[in-house]
N, C-alpha and C positions, 0 to 999 in steps of 0.2 A: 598326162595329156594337158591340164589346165596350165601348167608351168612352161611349157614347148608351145604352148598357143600364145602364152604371153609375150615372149620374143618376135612373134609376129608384129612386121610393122601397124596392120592395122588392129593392132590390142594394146599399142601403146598410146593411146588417145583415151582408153576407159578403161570399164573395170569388165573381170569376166566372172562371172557368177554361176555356180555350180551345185546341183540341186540334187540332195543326197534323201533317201526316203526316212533316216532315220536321226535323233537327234548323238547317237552315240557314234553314228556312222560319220555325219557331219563334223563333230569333233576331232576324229582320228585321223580321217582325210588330212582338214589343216595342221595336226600335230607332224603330220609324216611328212607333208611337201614343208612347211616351214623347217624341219630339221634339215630336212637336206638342201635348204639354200642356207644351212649355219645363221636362223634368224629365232625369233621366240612367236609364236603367235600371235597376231593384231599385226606385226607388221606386215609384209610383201603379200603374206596369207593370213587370213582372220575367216573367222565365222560368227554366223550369226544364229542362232536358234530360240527356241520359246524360254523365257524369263533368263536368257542369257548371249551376252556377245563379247568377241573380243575384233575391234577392226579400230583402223588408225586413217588417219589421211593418207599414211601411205598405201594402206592395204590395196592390191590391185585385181586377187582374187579370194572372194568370198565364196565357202561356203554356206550354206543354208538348206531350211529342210523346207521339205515341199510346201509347209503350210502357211512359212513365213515368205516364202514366196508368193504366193496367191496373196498374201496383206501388199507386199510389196508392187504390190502390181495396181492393187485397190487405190492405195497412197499416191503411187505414180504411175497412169494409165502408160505416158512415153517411154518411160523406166531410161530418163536421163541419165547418162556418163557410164550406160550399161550395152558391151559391144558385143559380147556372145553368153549365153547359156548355155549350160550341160547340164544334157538330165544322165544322171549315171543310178547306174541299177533299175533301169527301165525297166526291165522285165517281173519286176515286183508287182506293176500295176497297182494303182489305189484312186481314188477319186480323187485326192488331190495330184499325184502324177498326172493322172489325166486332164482335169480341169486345168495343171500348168501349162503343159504342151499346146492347149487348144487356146489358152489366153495367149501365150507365148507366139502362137503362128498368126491366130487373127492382128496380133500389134501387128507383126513383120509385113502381112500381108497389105495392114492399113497405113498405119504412122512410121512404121521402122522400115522399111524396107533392106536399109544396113544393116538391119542385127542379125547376128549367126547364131543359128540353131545346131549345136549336136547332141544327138541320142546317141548312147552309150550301153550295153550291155551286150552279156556272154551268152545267152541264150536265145535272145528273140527273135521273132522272122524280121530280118533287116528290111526287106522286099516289101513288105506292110506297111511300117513305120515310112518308110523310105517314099510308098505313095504318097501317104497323108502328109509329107512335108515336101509335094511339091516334085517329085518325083527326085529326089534330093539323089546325089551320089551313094553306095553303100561302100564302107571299108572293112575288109576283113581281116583281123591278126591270127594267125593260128599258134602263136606263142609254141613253148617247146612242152611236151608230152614227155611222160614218165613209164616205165613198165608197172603195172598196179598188180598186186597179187593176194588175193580175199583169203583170207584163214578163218574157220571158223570156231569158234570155242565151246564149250557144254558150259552149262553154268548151273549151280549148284541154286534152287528157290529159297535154299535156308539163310545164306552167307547176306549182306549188303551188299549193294551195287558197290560202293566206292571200295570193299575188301574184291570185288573180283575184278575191279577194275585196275586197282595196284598188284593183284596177281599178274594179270595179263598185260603189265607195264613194265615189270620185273621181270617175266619171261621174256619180254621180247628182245630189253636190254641184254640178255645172258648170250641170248642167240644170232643178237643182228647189233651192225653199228651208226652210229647216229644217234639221233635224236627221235622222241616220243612225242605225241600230240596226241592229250584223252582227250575225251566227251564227258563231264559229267551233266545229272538233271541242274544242279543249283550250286550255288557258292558254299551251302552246305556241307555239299557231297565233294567237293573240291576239294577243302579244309582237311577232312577225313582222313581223304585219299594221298593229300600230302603228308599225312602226321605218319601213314601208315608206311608209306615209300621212307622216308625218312629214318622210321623205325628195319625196316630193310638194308637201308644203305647209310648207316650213321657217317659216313663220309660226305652224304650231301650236303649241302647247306640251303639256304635259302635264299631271298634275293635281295639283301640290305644293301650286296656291294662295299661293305665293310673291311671285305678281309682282304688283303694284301697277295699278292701272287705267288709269293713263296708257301702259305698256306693253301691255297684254293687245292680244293678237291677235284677230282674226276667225274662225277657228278652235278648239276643243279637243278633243283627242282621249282620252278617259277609258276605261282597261281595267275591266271588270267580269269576274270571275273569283271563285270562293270562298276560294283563295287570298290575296286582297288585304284589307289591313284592314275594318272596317267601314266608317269614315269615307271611306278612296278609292272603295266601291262606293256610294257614296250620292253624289256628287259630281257626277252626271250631274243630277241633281235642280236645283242650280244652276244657277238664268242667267247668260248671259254680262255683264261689267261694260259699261257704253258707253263705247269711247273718248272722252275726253275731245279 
């Protein structure tokens, strides 16, 4: 959305700033739209959050988290060269979510009258929100829906979580195709769970990106955790190469 708003003629005069509840959220956000205008970070898209930022004079949409927003507003009551806000993932609700929205609307109401407000989220009453701003428009996407179908498994109290979780990772592969997405509690249980899939399917590999297409396996096994670099949690995003 923030990328398709900036094309707007009137978003090429400022900036559009978009307000994520979490610092790890805020992060990925810009890593994602900056990749897909083929840019690095700080430029077209930067962020900015607590003891860190990446933004440029070109930057034209920043992220930030809700708390640096509330300073940012402290700093600059007018919140100059800034022509829309998004609050995305409303639906979280927090004191500062709230406190932004209500600073957010008293400007527009007083000093901005120009600025755009959009609230953003997949779950909330739009109809609500939608008064408190004035009885603003609502938009709905109903995006595309998938067939879901629950299996449930017995699980043994003796075994660890992350040996029944590589069980029931390993069955699913044998039976169905595609791809796999666990749950573990911690980066601990993750670690485990990949040593153990691994030990499973010694064909896997892991996600250096090292090895050349003519070796690549049929398998990859990619840890997501917020411990790991950027670039290793994004790696899931990759197809696999075709053996040649």
């Amino acid at each position: 959305m923030p990328l398709v708003l900036a094309q707007e003629p009137w978003a090429r005069t400022g900036k559009i700033v978009v307000l994520e509840p979490r610092r790890i959220a805020a992060r990925a956000a810009a890593a994602r739209m900056a990749a897909s205008l083929g840019e690095a970070v700080g430029e077209t898209v930067g962020y900015r959050v607590r003891f860190a930022a990446k933004v440029s004079r070109k930057t034209r949409i920043e992220i930030v988290t809700e708390g640096v927003f509330t300073r940012m507003v402290l700093d600059d009551p007018a919140l100059a060269g800034i022509v829309a806000l998004l609050f995305d993932e409303f639906h979280e609700r927090s004191l500062d979510a709230d406190l932004g929205l209500a600073l957010a609307r008293d400007l527009q109401q007083g000093l901005r009258e120009d600025l755009k407000i959009l609230v953003m989220s997949a779950t909330i009453d739009g109809a609500r929100v939608a008064k408190l701003l004035g009885e603003a428009p609502v938009v709905e996407s109903t995006g595309r829906a998938f067939p879901v179908e629950t299996r449930y498994l017995g699980r043994d109290p003796r075994n660890a979580t992350e040996r029944e979780v590589a069980e029931a990772v390993a069955r699913a592969l044998r039976a169905e195709r595609g791809s796999v997405l666990a749950f573990l509690p911690g980066a601990a249980e993750i670690r485990r769970a990949e040593a153990l899939l691994r030990e499973r399917a010694p064909t896997a590999r892991s996600t250096s990106w090292r090895s050349t297409a003519r070796s690549t396996p049929r398998r990859r096994i990619a840890r997501l955790h917020r411990r790991r670099r950027a670039a290793a949690r994004s790696c899931w995003r990759r197809p696999l190469p075709r053996p040649r």
